[in-house]
C-alpha positions as CSV (number, residue, x, y, z in Angstrom):
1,X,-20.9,-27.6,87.4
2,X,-17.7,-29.4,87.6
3,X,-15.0,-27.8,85.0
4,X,-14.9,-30.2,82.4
5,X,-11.6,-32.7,82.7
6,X,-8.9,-32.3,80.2
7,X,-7.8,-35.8,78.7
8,X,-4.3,-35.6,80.2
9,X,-3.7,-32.8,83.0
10,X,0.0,-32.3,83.5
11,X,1.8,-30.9,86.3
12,X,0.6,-28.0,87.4
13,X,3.0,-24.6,86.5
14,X,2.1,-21.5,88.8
15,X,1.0,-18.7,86.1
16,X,0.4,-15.9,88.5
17,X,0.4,-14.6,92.0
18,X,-1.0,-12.1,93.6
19,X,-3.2,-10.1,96.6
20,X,-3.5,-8.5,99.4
21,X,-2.8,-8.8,103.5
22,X,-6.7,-10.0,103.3
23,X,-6.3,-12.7,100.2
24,X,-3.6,-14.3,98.2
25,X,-4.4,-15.8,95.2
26,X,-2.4,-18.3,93.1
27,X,-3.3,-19.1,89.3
28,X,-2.0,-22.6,88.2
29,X,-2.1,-24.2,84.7
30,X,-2.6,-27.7,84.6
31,X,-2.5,-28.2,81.1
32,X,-4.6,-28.0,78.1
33,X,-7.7,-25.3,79.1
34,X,-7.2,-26.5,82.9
35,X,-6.5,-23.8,85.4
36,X,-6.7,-23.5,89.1
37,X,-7.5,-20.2,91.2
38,X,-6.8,-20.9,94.9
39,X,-7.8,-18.2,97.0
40,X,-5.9,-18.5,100.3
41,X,-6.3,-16.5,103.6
42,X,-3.6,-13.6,104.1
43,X,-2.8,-12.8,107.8
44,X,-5.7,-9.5,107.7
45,X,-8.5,-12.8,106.7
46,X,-9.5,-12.8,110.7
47,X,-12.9,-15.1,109.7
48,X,-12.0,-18.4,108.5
49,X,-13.3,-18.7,104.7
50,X,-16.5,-21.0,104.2
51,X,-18.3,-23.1,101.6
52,X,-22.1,-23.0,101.3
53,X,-24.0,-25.6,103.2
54,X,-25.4,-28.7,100.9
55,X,-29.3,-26.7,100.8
56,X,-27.5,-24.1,99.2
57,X,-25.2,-25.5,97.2
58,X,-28.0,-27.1,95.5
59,X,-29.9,-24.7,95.1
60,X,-26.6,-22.9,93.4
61,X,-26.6,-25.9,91.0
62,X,-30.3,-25.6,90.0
63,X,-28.9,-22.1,89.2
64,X,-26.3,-23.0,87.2
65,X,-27.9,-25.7,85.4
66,X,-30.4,-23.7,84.0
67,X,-28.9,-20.6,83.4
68,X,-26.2,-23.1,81.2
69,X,-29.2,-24.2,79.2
70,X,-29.6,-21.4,76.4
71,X,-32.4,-23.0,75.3
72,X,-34.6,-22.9,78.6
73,X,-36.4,-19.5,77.6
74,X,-35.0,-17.8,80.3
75,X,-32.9,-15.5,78.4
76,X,-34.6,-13.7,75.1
77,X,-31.5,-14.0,72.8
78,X,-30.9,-17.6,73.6
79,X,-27.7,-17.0,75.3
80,X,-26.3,-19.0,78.2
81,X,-25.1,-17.2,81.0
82,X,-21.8,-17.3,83.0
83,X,-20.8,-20.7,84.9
84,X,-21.2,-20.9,88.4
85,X,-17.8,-22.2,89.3
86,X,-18.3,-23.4,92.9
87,X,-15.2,-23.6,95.3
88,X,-14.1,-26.8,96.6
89,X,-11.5,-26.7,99.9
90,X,-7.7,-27.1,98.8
91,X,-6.9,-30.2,99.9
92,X,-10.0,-31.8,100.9
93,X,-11.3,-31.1,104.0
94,X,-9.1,-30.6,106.8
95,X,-8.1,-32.1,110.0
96,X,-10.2,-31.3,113.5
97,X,-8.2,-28.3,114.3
98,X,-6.3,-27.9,111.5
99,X,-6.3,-24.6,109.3
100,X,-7.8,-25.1,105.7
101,X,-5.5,-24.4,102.8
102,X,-7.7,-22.2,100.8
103,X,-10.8,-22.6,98.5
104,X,-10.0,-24.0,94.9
105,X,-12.0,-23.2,91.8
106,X,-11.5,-25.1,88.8
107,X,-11.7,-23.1,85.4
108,X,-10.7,-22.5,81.6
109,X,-8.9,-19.2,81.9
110,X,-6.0,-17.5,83.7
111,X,-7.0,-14.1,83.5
112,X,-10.4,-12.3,85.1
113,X,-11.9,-9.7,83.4
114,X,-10.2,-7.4,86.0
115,X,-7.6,-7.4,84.1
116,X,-8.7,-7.5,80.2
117,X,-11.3,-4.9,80.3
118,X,-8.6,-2.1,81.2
119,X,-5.8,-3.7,79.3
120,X,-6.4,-1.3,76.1
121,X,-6.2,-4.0,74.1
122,X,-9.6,-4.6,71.8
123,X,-10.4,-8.1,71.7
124,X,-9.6,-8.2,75.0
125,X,-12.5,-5.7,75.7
126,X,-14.5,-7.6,73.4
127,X,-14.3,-10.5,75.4
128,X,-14.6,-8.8,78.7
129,X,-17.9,-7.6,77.8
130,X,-19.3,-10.1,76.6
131,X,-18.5,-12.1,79.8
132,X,-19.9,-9.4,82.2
133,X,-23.3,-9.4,80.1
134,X,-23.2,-13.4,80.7
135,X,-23.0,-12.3,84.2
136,X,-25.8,-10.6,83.9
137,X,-27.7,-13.5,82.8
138,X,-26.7,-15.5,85.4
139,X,-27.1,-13.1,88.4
140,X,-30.8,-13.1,87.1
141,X,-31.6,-16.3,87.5
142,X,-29.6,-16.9,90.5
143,X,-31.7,-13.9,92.4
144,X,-35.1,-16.5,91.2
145,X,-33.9,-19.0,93.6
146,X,-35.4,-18.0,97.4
147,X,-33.5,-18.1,100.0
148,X,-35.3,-20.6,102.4
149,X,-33.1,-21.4,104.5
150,X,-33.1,-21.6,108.4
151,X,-29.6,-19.6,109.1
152,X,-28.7,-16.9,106.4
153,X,-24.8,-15.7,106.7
154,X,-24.1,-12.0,107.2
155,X,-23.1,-10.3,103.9
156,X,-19.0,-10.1,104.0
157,X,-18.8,-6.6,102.7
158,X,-21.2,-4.8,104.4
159,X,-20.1,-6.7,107.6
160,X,-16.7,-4.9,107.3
161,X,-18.2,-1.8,106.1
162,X,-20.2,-1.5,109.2
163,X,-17.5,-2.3,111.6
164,X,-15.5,0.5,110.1
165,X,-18.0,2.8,110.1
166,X,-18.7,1.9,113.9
167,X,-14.9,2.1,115.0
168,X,-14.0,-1.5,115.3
169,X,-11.9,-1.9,112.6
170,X,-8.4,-0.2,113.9
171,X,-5.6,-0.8,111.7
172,X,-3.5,2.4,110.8
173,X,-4.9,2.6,107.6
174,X,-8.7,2.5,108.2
175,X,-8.4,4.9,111.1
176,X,-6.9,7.4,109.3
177,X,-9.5,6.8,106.4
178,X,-12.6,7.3,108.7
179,X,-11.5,10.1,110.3
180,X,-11.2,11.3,107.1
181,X,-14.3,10.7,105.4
182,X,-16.5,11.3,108.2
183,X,-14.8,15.0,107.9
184,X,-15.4,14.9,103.7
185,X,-18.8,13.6,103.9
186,X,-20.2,15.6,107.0
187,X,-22.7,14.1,109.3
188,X,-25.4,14.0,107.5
189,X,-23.6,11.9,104.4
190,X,-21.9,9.9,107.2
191,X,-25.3,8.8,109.0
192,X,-27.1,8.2,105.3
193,X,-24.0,6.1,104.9
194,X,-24.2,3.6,107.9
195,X,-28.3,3.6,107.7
196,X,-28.0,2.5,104.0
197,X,-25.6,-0.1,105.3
198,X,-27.5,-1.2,107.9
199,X,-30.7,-0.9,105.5
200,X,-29.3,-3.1,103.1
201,X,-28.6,-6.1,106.0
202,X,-32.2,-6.9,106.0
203,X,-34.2,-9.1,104.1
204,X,-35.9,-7.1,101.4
205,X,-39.9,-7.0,101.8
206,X,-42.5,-8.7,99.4
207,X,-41.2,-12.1,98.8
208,X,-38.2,-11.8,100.9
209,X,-34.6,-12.4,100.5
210,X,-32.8,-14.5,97.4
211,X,-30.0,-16.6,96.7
212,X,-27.2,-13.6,96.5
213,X,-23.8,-14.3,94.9
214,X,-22.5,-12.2,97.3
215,X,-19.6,-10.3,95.6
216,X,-20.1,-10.5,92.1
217,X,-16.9,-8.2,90.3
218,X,-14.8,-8.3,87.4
219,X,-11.9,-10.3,89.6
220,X,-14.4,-13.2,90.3
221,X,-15.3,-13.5,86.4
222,X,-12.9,-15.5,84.3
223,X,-13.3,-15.9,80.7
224,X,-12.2,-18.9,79.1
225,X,-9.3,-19.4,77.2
226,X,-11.1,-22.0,74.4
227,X,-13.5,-19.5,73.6
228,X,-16.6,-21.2,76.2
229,X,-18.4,-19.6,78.7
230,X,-17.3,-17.7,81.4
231,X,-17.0,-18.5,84.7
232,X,-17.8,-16.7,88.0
233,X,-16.2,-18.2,90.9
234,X,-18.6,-18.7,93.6
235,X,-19.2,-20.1,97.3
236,X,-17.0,-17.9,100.0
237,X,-19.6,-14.7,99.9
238,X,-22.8,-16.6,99.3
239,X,-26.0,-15.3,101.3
240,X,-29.3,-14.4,101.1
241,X,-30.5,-10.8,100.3
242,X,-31.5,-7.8,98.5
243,X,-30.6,-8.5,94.6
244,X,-30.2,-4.9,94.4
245,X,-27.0,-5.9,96.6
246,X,-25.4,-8.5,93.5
247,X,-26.0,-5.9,90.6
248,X,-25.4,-3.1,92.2
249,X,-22.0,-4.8,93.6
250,X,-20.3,-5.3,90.0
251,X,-22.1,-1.9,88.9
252,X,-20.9,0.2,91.7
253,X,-17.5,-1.2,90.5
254,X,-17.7,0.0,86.7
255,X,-18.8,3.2,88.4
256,X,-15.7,3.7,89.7
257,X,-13.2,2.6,87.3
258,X,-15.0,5.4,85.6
259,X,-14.7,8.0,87.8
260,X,-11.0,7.3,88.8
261,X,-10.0,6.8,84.9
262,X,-12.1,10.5,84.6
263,X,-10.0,11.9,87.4
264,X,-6.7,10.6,86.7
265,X,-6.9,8.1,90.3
266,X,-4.8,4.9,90.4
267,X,-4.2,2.4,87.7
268,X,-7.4,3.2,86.3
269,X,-6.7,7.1,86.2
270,X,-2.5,5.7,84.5
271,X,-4.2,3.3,81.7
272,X,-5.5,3.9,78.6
273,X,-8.9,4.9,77.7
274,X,-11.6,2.2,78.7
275,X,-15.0,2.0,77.0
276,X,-16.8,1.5,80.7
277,X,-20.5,2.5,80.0
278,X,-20.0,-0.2,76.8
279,X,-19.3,-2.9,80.2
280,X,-22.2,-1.7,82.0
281,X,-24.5,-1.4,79.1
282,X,-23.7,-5.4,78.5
283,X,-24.3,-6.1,82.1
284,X,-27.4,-4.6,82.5
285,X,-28.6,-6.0,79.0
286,X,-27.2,-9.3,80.2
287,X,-29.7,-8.8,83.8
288,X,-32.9,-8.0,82.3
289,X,-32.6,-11.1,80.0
290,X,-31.3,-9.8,76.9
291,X,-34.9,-7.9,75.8
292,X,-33.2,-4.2,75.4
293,X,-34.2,-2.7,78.2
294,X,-31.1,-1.4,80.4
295,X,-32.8,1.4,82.0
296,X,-33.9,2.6,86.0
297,X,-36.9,0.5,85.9
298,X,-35.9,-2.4,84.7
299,X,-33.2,-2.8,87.7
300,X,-33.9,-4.1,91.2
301,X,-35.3,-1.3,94.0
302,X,-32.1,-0.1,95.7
303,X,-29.5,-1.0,92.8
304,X,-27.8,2.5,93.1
305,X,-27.7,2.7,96.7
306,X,-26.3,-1.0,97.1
307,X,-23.1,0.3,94.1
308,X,-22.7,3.1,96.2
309,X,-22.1,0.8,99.4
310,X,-19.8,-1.2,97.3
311,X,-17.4,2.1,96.6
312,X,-17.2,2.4,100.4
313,X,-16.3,-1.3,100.9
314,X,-13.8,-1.4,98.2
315,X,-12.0,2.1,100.1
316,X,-12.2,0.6,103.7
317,X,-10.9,-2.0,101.9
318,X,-7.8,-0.4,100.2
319,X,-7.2,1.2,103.2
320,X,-6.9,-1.4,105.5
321,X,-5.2,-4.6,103.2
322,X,-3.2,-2.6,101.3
323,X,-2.7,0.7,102.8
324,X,-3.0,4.1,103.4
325,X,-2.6,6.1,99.6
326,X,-3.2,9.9,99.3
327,X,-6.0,9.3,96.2
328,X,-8.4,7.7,98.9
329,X,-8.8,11.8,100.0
330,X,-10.4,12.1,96.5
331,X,-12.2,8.4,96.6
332,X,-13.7,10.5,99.7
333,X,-15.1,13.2,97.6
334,X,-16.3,10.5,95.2
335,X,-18.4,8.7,97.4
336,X,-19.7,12.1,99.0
337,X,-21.1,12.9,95.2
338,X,-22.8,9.4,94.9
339,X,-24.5,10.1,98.4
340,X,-25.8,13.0,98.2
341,X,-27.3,12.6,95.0
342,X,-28.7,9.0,96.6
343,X,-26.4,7.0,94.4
344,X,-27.6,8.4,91.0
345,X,-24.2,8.5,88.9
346,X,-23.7,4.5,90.0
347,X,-26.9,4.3,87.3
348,X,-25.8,7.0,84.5
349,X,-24.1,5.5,81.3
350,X,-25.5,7.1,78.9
351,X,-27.5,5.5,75.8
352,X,-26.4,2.3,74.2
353,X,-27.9,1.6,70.7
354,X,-30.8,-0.3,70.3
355,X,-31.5,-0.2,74.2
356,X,-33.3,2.0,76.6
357,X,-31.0,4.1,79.3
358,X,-30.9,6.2,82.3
C-alpha cells in the first residue's frame, strides 16, 4: 500500500507545521502529488511511538488490498474505500539506544479532512465527505480481519482516559479538569464513565476482538490532491478490539464539532455553519457497505458509548497538551448529557434521503 512514486520527486518544501506538547506534525511536499506527514513525539509523548508487528501489518495489507478493490463485492455501490497508508519510521530504524525520529506516512494530499470539512468552503465539504464515507468502507472491512494474535496492545486513548480518571495523570491542566468534571458529572456519571472505560478494554464476546484502527478521525484522513482515494494514516494506534471503539471514535468526533458549533465553543463554535449530520450520514453509509441503511441497528453494539469515551479522551486530552481553557467547563456539561442519556445524541443525525436514520 505503498503511495505510488512520482516520476521525479524534488526537494522536499515544508507546507505546514503544527501540534501539540503530545505530537508535532510536519507536512512536506516532495513534488508532483508526493507529500510527507511525519508525526514526531513532543516532550508530553512519555510512551515511545510504535509500528505494528509484521502478523499485523499483514493482515493490515490484506485489509487494504481488498478494500482498494471496488470490484471485490464487498461494498454494494462498487466503491473503493479509503487507503490504508501505513507508517514507516523517519529515517529507517534507529540505532540500539537511539530515539526514533518520528513515524512517516507517504500520501497525495496536504490537508486532512480536519481541516476542509469546517473550512465553509463547498467543494471542500464535498470532498470531505466523500472521504469520511470511504472511511467508512474501509473501517468495515478492516473490523473482518480477527485479531489472532498472541499479545494485543492496550488501546492509546482509553489508556490515557483511564489514568486520568484514576489520578495518575497530574499536569496542571488535567487536575484542574477532573476535579472539575467529577463535580459536573456527579458520582454516579463519573463511575458509569470509568466502568464504560474499563468495559470497553476488553475483548468483545462472540467471536472476539478485531483488527481496530485504533484512532480513526478527520486529522488521520487525507484526501488527495489528484482527485484519488483517500488515505487514512495508520500503524501508531493499531490494536485489537471492540469495532464499536473505530466507529464510534470518528462518530463521537462529528458529535462534537456539532455540539460546540451549536453552542458557540472553540473554533468550531467561531466558523461558519458546517453540514455535520451530512459527514456522519456518509460515514455511516460508507460502514454498512453503501446498501442505505445508516440507522441503530445497522451499527456495532456499543457504538454510542465508545463516541462518548472518545469526547472524554479528546477533553483530558485538550486539557493536558494544550491546556487549561474555560469552554472545557461546558465540554463538562456536554459529556454529562451524552452519559446520562447512555450516549444517545453521539447516534442522532437526523434523516438523510434515501437512507434509514436514528
Amino acid at each position: 500500500m505503498a503511495e505510488p512514486v512520482t516520476a521525479r520527486e524534488t526537494e522536499p518544501v515544508t507546507v505546514r507545521e503544527y501540534g501539540t506538547r503530545y505530537l508535532r506534525i510536519t507536512v512536506r511536499h516532495h513534488g508532483g502529488t508526493a507529500f510527507s506527514w511525519l508525526r514526531a513525539p513532543g516532550p508530553a509523548h512519555t510512551r515511545p511511538q510504535r509500528l505494528p508487528a509484521a502478523a499485523v501489518e499483514a493482515a493490515l495489507r490484506r485489509a487494504g488490498t481488498a478494500v482498494g478493490d471496488a470490484a471485490d463485492g464487498d461494498a454494494a455501490d462498487g466503491r473503493p474505500g479509503a487507503r490504508l497508508a501505513l507508517g514507516e519510521w523517519a529515517g529507517g530504524p534507529a540505532p540500539d539506544g537511539e530515539a526514533r525520529q518520528g513515524v512517516l506516512y507517504r500520501v497525495q494530499g496536504a490537508v486532512s479532512v480536519a481541516r476542509l470539512l469546517p473550512s465553509g468552503d463547498s467543494t471542500a465539504h464535498r470532498l470531505a465527505v466523500s472521504a469520511l464515507a470511504d472511511a467508512g468502507r474501509t473501517l468495515r472491512r478492516l473490523h473482518r480481519e480477527p485479531w489472532d494474535f498472541p499479545q494485543r496492545p492496550p488501546h492509546p486513548g482509553l489508556r490515557r482516559l483511564r489514568a486520568w480518571a484514576a489520578g495518575e495523570e497530574s499536569t496542571p491542566g488535567a487536575t484542574r479538569l477532573r476535579a472539575l468534571a467529577r463535580t459536573r458529572l456527579g458520582p454516579s456519571l463519573w463511575a458509569r464513565l470509568t466502568d464504560w472505560s474499563e468495559a470497553a478494554n476488553e475483548p468483545p464476546g462472540g467471536p472476539g476482538a478485531v483488527l481496530l484502527h485504533g484512532a480513526p478521525s478527520t486529522g488521520w484522513l487525507v484526501p488527495s490532491a489528484a482527485g484519488g482515494r483517500a488515505a487514512l494514516l495508520t500503524g501508531e494506534e493499531v490494536t485489537g478490539g471492540d469495532p464499536a471503539l473505530d466507529l464510534g471514535w470518528i462518530l463521537g468526533e462529528l458529535h462534537e464539532l456539532r455540539a460546540a458549533a451549536a453552542r458557540g465553543l472553540g473554533a468550531a463554535g467561531q466558523g461558519p455553519p458546517v453540514d455535520y449530520p451530512a459527514a456522519a450520514h456518509a460515514l455511516l453509509s460508507g460502514y454498512a457497505g453503501g446498501t442505505g441503511t445508516t440507522g441503530v441497528t445497522a451499527l456495532p453494539s456499543g457504538t454510542e458509548r465508545a463516541a462518548t469515551l472518545r469526547l472524554a479522551v479528546h477533553m483530558r486530552d485538550f486539557a493536558s497538551f494544550v491546556g487549561w481553557h474555560e469552554d472545557l467547563r461546558r465540554y463538562c456539561d456536554l459529556l454529562a448529557e451524552a452519559l446520562a442519556e447512555d450516549g444517545a445524541p453521539a447516534l442522532q443525525w437526523g434523516t438523510a434521503p434515501g437512507n434509514v436514520s436514528s
